[in-house]
PQR file of N, CA, C, O and H, with PARSE charges and radii, in Angstrom:
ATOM      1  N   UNK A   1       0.841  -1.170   0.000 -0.4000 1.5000
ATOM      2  CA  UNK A   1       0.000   0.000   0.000 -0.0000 2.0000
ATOM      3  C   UNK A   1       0.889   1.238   0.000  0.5500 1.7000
ATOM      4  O   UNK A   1       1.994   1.318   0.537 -0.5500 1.4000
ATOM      5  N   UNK A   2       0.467   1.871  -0.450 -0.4000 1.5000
ATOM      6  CA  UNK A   2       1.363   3.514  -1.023 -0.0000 2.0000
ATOM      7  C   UNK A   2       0.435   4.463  -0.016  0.5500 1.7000
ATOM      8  O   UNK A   2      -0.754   4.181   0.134 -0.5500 1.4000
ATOM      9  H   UNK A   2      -0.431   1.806  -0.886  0.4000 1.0000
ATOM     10  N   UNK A   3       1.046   5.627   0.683 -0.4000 1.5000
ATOM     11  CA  UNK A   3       0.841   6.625   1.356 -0.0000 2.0000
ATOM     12  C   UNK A   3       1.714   7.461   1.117  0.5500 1.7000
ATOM     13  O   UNK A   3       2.924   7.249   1.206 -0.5500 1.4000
ATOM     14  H   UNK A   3       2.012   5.856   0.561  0.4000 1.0000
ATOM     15  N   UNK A   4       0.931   9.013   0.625 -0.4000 1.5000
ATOM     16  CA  UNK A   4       1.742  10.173   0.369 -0.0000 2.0000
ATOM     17  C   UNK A   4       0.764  11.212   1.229  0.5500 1.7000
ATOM     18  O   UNK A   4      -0.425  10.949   1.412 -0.5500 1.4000
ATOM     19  H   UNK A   4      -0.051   9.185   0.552  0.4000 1.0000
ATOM     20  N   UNK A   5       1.277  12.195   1.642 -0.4000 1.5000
ATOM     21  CA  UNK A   5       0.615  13.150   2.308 -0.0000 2.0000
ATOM     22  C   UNK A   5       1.668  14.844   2.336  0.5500 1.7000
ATOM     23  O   UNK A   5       2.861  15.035   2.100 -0.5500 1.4000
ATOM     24  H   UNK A   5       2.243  12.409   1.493  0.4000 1.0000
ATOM     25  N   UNK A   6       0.695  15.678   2.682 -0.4000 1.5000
ATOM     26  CA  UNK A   6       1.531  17.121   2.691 -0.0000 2.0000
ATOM     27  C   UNK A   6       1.874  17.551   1.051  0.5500 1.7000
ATOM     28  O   UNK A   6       0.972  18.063   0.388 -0.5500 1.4000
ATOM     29  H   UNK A   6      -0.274  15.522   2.874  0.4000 1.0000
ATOM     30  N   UNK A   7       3.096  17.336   0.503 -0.4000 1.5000
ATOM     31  CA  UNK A   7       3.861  17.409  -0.096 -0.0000 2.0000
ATOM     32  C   UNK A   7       3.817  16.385  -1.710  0.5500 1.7000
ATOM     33  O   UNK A   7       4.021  16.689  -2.885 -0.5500 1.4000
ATOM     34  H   UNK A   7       3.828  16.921   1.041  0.4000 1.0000
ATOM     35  N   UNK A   8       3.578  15.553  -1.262 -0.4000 1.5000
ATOM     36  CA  UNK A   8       3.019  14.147  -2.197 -0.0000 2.0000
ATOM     37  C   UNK A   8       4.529  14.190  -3.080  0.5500 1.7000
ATOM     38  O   UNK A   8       4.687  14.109  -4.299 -0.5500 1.4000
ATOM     39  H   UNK A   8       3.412  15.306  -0.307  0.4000 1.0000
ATOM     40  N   UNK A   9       5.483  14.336  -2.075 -0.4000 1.5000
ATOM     41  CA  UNK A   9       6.722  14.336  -2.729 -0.0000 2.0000
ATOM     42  C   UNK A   9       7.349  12.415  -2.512  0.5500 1.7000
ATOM     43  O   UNK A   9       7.567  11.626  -3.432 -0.5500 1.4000
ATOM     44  H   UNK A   9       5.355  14.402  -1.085  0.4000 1.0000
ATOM     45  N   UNK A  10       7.512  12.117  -0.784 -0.4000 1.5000
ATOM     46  CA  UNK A  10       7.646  11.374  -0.275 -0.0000 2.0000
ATOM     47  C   UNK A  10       6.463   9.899  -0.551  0.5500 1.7000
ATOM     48  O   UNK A  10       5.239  10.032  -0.539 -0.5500 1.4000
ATOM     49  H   UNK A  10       7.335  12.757  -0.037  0.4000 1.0000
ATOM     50  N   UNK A  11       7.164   8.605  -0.776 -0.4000 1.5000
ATOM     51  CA  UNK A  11       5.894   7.633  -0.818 -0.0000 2.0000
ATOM     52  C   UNK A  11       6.465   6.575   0.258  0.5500 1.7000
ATOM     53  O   UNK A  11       7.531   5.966   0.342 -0.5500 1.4000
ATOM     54  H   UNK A  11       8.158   8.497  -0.785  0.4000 1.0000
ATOM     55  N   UNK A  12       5.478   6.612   0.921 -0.4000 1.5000
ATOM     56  CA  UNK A  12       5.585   5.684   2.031 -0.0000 2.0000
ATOM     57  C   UNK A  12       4.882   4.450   1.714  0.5500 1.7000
ATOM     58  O   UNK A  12       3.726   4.647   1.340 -0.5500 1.4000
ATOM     59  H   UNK A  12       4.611   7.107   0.852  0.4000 1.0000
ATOM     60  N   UNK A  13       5.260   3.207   1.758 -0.4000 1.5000
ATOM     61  CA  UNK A  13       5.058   1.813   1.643 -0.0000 2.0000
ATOM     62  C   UNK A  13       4.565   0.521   2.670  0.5500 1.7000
ATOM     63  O   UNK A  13       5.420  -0.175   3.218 -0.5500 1.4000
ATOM     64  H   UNK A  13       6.200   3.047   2.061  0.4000 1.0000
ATOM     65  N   UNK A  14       4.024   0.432   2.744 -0.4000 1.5000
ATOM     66  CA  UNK A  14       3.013  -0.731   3.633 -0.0000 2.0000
ATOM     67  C   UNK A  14       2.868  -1.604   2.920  0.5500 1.7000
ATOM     68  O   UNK A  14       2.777  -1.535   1.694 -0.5500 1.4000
ATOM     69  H   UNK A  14       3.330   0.998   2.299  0.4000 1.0000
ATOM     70  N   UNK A  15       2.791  -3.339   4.145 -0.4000 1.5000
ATOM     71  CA  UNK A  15       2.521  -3.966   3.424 -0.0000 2.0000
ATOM     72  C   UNK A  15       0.867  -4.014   3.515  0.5500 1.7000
ATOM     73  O   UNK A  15       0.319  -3.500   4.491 -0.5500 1.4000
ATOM     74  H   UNK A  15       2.865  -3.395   5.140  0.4000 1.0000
ATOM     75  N   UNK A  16      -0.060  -4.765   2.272 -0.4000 1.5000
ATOM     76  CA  UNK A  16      -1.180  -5.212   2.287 -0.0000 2.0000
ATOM     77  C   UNK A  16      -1.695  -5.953   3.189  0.5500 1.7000
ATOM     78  O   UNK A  16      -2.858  -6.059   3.580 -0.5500 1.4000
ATOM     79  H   UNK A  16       0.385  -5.182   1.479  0.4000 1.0000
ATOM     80  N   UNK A  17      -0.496  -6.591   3.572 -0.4000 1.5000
ATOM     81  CA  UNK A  17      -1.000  -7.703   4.544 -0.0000 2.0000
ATOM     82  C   UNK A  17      -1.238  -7.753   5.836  0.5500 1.7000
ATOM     83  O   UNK A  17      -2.222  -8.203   6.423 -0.5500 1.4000
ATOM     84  H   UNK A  17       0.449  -6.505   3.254  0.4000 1.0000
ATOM     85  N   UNK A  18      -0.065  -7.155   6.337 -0.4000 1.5000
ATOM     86  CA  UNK A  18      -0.014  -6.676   7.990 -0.0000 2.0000
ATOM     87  C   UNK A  18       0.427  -5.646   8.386  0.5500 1.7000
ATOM     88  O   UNK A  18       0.913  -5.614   9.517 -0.5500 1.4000
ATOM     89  H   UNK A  18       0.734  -6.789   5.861  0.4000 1.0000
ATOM     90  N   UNK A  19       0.390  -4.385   7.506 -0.4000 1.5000
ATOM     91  CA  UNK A  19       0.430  -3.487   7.933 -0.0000 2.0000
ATOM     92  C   UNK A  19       2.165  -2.386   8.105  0.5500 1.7000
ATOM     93  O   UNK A  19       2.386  -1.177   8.164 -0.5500 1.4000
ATOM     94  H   UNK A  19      -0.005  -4.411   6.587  0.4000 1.0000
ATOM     95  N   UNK A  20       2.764  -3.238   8.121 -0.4000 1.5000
ATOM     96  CA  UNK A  20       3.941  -3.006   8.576 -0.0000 2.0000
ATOM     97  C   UNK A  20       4.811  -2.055   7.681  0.5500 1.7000
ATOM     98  O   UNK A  20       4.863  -2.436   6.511 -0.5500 1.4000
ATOM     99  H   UNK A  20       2.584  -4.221   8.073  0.4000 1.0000
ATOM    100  N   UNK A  21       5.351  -1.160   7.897 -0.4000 1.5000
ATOM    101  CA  UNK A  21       6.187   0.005   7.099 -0.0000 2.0000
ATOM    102  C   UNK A  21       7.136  -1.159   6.248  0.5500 1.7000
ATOM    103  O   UNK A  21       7.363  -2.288   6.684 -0.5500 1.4000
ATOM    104  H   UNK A  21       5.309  -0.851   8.847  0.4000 1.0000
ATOM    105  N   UNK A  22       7.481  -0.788   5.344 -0.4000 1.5000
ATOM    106  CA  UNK A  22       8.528  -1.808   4.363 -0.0000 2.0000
ATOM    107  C   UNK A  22       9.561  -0.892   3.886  0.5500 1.7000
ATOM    108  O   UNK A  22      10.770  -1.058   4.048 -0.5500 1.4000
ATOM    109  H   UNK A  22       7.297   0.128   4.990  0.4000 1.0000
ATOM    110  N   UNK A  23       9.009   0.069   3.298 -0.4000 1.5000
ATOM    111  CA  UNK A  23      10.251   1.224   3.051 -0.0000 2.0000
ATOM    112  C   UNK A  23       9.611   2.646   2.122  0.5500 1.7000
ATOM    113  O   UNK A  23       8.445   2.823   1.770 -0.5500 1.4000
ATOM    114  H   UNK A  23       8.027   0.204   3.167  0.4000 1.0000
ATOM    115  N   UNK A  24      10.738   3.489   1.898 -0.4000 1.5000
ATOM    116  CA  UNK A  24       9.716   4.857   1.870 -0.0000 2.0000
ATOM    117  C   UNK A  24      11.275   5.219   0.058  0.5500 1.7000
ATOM    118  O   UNK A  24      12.342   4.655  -0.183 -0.5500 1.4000
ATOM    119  H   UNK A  24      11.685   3.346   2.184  0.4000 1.0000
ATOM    120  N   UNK A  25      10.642   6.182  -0.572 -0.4000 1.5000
ATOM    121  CA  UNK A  25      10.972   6.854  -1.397 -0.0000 2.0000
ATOM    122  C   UNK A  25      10.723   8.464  -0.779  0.5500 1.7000
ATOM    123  O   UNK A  25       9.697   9.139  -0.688 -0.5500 1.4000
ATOM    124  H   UNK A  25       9.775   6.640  -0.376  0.4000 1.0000
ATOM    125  N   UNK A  26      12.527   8.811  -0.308 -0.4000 1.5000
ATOM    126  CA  UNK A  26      12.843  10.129   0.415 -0.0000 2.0000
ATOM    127  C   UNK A  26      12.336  11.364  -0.212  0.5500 1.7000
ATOM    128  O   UNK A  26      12.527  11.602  -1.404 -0.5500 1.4000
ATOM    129  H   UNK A  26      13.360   8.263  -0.382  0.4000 1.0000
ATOM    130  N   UNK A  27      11.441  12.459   0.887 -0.4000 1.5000
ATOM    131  CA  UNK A  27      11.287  13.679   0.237 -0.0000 2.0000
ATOM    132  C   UNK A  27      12.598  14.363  -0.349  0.5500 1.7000
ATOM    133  O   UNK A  27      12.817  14.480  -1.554 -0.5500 1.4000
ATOM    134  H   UNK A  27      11.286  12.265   1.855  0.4000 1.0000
ATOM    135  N   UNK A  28      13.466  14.813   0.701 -0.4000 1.5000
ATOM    136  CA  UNK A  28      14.768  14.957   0.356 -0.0000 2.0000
ATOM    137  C   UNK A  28      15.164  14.919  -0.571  0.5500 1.7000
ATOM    138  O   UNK A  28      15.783  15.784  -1.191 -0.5500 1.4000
ATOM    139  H   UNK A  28      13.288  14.718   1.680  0.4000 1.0000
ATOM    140  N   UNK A  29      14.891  13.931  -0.838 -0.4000 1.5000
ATOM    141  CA  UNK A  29      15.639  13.376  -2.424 -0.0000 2.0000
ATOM    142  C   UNK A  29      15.159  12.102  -2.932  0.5500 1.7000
ATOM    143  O   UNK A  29      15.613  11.036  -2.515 -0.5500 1.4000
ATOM    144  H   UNK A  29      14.389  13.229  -0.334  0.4000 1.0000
ATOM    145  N   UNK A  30      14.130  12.191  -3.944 -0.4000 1.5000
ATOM    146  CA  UNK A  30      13.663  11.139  -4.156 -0.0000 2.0000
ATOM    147  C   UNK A  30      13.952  10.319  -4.977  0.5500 1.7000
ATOM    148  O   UNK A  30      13.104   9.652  -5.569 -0.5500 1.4000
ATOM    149  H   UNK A  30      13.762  13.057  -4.283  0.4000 1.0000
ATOM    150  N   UNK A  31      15.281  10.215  -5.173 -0.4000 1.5000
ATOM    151  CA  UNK A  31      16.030   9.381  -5.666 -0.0000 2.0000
ATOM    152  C   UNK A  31      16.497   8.340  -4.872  0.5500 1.7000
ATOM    153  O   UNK A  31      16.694   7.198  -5.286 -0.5500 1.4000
ATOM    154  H   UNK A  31      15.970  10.757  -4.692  0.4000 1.0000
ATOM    155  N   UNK A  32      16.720   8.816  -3.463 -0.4000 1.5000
ATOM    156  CA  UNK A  32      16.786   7.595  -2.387 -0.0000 2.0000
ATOM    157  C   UNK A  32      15.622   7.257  -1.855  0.5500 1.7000
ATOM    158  O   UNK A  32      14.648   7.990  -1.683 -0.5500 1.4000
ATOM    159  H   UNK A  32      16.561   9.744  -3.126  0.4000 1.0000
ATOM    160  N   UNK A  33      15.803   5.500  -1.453 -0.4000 1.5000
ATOM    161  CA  UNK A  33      15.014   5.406  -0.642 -0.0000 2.0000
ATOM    162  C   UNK A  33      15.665   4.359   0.895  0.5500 1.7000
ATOM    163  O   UNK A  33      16.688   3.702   1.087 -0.5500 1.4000
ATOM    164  H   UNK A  33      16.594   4.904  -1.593  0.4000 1.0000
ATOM    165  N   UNK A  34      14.416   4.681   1.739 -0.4000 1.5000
ATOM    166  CA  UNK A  34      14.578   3.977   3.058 -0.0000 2.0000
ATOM    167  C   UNK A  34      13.999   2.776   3.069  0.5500 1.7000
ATOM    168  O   UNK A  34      12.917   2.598   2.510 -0.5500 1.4000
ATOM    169  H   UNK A  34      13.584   5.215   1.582  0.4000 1.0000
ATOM    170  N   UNK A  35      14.686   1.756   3.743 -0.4000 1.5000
ATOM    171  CA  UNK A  35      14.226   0.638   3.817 -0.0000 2.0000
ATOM    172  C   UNK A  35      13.984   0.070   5.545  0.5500 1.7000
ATOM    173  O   UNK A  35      14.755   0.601   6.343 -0.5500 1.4000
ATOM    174  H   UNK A  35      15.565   1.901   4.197  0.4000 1.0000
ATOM    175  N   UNK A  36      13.077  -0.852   6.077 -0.4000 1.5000
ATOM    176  CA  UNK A  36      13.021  -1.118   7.374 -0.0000 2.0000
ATOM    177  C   UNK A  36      12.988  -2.037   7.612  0.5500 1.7000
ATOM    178  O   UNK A  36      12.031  -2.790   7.793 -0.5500 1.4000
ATOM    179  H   UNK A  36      12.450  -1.283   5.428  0.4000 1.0000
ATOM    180  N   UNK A  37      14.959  -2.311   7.715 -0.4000 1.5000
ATOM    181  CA  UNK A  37      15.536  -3.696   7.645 -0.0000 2.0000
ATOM    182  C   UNK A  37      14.825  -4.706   9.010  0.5500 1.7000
ATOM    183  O   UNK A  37      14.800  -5.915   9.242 -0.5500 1.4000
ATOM    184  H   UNK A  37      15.736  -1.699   7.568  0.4000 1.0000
ATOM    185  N   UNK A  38      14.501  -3.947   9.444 -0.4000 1.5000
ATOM    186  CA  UNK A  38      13.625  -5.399  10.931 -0.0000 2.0000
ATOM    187  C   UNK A  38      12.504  -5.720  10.385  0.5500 1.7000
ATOM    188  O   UNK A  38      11.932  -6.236  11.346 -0.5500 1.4000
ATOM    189  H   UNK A  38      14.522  -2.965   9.256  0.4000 1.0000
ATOM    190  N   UNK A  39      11.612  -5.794   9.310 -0.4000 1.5000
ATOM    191  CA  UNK A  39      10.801  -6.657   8.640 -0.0000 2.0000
ATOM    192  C   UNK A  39      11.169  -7.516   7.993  0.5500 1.7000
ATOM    193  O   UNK A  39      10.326  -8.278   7.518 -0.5500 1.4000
ATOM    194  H   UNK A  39      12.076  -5.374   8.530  0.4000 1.0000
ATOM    195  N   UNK A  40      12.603  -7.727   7.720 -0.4000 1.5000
ATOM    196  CA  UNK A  40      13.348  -8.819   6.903 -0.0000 2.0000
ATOM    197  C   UNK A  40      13.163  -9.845   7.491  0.5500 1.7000
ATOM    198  O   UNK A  40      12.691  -9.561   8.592 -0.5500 1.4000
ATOM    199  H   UNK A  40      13.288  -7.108   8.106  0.4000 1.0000
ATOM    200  N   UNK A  41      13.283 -10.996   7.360 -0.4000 1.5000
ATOM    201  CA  UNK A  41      13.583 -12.538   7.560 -0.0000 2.0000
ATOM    202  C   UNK A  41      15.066 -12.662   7.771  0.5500 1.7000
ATOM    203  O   UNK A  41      15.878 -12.499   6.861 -0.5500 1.4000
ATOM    204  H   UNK A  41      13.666 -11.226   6.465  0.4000 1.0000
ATOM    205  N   UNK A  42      15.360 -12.937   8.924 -0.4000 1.5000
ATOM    206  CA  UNK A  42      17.534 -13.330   9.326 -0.0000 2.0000
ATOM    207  C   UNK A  42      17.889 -11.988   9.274  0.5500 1.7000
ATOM    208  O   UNK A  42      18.988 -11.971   8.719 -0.5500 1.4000
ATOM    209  H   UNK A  42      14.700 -13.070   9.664  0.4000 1.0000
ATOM    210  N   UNK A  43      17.547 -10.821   9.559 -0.4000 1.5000
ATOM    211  CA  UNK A  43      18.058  -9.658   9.892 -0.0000 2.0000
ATOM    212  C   UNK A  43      18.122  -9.058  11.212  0.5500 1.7000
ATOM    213  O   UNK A  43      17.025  -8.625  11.565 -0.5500 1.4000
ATOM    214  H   UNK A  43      16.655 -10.834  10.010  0.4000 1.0000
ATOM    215  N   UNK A  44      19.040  -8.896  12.038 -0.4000 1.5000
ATOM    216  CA  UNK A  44      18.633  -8.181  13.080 -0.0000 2.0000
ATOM    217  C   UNK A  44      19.821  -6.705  12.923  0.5500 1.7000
ATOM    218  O   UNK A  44      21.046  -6.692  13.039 -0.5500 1.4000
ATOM    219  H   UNK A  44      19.931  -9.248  11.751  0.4000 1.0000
ATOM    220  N   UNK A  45      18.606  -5.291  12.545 -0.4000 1.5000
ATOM    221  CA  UNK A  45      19.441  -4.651  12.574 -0.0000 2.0000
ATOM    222  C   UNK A  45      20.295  -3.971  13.700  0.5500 1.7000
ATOM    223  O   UNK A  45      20.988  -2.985  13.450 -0.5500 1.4000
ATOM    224  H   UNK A  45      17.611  -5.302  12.451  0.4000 1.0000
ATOM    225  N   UNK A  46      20.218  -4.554  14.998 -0.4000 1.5000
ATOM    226  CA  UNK A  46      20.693  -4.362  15.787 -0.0000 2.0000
ATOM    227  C   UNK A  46      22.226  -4.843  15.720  0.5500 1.7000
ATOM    228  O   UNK A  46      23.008  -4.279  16.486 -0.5500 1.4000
ATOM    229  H   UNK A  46      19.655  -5.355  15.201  0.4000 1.0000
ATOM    230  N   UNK A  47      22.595  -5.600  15.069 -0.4000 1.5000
ATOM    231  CA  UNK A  47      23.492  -6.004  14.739 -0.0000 2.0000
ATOM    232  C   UNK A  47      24.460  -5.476  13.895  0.5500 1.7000
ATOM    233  O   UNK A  47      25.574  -5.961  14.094 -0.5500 1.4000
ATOM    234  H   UNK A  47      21.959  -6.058  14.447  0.4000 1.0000
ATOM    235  N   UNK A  48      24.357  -4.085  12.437 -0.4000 1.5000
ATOM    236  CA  UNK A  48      24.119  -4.215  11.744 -0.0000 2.0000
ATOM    237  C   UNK A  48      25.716  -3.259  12.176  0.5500 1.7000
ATOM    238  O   UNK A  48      26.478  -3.082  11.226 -0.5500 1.4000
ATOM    239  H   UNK A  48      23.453  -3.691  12.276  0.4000 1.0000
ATOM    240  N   UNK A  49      26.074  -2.791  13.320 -0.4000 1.5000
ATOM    241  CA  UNK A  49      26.756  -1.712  13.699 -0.0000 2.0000
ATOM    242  C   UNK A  49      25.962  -0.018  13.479  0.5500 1.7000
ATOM    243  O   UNK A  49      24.741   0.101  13.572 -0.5500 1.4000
ATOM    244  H   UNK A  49      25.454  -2.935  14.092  0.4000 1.0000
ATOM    245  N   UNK A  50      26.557   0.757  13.289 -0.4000 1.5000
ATOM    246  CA  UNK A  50      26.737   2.146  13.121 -0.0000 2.0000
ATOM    247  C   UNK A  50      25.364   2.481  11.937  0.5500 1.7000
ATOM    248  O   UNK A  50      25.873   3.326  11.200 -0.5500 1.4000
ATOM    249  H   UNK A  50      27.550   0.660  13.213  0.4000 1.0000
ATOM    250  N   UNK A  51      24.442   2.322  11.607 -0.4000 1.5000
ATOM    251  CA  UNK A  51      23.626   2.408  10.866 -0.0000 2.0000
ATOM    252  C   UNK A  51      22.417   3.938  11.776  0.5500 1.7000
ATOM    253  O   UNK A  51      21.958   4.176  12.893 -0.5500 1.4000
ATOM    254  H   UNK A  51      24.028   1.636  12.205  0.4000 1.0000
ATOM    255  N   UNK A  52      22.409   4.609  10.291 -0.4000 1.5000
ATOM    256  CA  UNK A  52      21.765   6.028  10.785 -0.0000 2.0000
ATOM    257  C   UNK A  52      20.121   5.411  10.709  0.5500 1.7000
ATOM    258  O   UNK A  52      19.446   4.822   9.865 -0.5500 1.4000
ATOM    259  H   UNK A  52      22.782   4.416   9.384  0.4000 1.0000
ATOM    260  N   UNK A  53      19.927   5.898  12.050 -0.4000 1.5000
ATOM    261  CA  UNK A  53      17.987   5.611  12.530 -0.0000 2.0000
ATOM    262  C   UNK A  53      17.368   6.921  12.248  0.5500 1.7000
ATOM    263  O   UNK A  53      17.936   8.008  12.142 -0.5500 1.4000
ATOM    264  H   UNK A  53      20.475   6.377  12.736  0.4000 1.0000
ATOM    265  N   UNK A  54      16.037   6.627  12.136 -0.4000 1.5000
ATOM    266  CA  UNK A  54      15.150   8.080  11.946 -0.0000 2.0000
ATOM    267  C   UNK A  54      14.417   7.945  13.027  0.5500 1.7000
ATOM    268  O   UNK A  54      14.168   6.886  13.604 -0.5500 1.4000
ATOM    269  H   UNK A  54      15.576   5.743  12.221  0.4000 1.0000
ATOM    270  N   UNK A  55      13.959   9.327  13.399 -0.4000 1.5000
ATOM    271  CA  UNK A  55      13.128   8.637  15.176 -0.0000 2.0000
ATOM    272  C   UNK A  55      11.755   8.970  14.333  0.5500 1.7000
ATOM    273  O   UNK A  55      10.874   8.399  14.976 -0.5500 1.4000
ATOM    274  H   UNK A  55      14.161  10.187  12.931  0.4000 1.0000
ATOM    275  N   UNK A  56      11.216   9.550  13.325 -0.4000 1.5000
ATOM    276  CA  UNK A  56      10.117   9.358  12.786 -0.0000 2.0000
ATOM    277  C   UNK A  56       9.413  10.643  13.236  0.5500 1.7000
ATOM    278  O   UNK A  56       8.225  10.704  12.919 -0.5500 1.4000
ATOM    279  H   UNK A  56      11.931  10.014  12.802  0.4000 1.0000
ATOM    280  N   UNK A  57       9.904  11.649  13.895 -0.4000 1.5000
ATOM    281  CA  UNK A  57       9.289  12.899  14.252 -0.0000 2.0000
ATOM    282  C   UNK A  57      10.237  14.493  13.654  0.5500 1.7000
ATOM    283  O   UNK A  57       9.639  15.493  13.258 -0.5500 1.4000
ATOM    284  H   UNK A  57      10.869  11.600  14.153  0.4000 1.0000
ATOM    285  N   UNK A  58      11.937  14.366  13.731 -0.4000 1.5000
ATOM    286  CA  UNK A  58      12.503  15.148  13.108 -0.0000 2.0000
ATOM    287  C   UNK A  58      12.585  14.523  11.324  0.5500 1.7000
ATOM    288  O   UNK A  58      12.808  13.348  11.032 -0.5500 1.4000
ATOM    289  H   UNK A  58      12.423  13.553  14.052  0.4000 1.0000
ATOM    290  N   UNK A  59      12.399  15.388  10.556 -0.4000 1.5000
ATOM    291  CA  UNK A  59      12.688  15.224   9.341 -0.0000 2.0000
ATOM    292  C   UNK A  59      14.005  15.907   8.586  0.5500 1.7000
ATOM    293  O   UNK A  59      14.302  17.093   8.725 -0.5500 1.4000
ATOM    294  H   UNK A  59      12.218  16.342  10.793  0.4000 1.0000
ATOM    295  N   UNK A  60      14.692  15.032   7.825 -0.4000 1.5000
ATOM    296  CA  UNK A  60      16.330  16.302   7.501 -0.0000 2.0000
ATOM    297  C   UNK A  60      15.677  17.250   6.766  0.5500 1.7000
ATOM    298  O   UNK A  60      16.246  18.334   6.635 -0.5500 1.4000
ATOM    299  H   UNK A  60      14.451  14.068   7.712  0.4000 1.0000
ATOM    300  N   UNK A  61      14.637  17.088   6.269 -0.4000 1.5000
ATOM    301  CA  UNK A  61      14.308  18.375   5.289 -0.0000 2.0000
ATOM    302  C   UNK A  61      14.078  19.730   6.185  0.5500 1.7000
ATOM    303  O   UNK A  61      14.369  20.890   5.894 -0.5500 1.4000
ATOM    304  H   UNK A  61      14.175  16.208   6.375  0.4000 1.0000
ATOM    305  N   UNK A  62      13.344  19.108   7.596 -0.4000 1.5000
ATOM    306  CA  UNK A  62      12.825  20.470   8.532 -0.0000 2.0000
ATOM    307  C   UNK A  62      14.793  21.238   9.082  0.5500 1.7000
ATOM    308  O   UNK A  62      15.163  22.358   9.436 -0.5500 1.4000
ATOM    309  H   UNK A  62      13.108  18.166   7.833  0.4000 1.0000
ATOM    310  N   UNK A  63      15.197  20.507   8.967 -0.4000 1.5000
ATOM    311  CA  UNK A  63      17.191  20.865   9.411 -0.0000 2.0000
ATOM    312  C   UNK A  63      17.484  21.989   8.280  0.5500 1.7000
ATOM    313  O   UNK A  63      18.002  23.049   8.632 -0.5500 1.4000
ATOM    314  H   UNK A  63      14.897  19.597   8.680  0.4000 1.0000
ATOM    315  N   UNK A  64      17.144  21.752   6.885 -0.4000 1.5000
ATOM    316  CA  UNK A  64      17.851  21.913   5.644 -0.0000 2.0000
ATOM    317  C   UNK A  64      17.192  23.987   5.490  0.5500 1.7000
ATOM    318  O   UNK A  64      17.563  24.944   4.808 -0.5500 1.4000
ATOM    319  H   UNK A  64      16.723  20.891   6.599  0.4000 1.0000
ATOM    320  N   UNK A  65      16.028  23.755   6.627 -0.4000 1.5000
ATOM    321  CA  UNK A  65      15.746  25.333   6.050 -0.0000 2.0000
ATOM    322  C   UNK A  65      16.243  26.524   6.645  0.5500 1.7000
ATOM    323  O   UNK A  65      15.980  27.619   6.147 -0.5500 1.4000
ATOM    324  H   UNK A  65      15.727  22.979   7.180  0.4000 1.0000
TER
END
């Protein structure tokens, strides 16, 4: 499932099935995208070392102005 809002720059990704975030195509730059490696199967990104988190309330775009 696809979710865009505000901006309809950013597409946020769900699955159909259970709901769960899967990964997003960045406002920023929507050439990248985010992925949310703890829905994987044999992943624990806790493991993963040094990997940059989003807390889901600051956005880099709100930094950039």
């Amino acid at each position: 499932m696809l979710y865009q809002f505000n901006t309809m720059t950013a597409k946020h990704y769900f699955c159909s099935i259970c709901g769960i975030y899967t990964h997003h195509q960045t406002r920023a730059n929507p050439e990248l995208y985010g992925f949310n490696l703890a829905c994987l199967d044999g992943v624990n990104p806790f493991e993963l070392g040094d990997v940059r988190v989003n807390d889901g309330i600051n956005h880099i775009s709100d930094r950039e102005a």
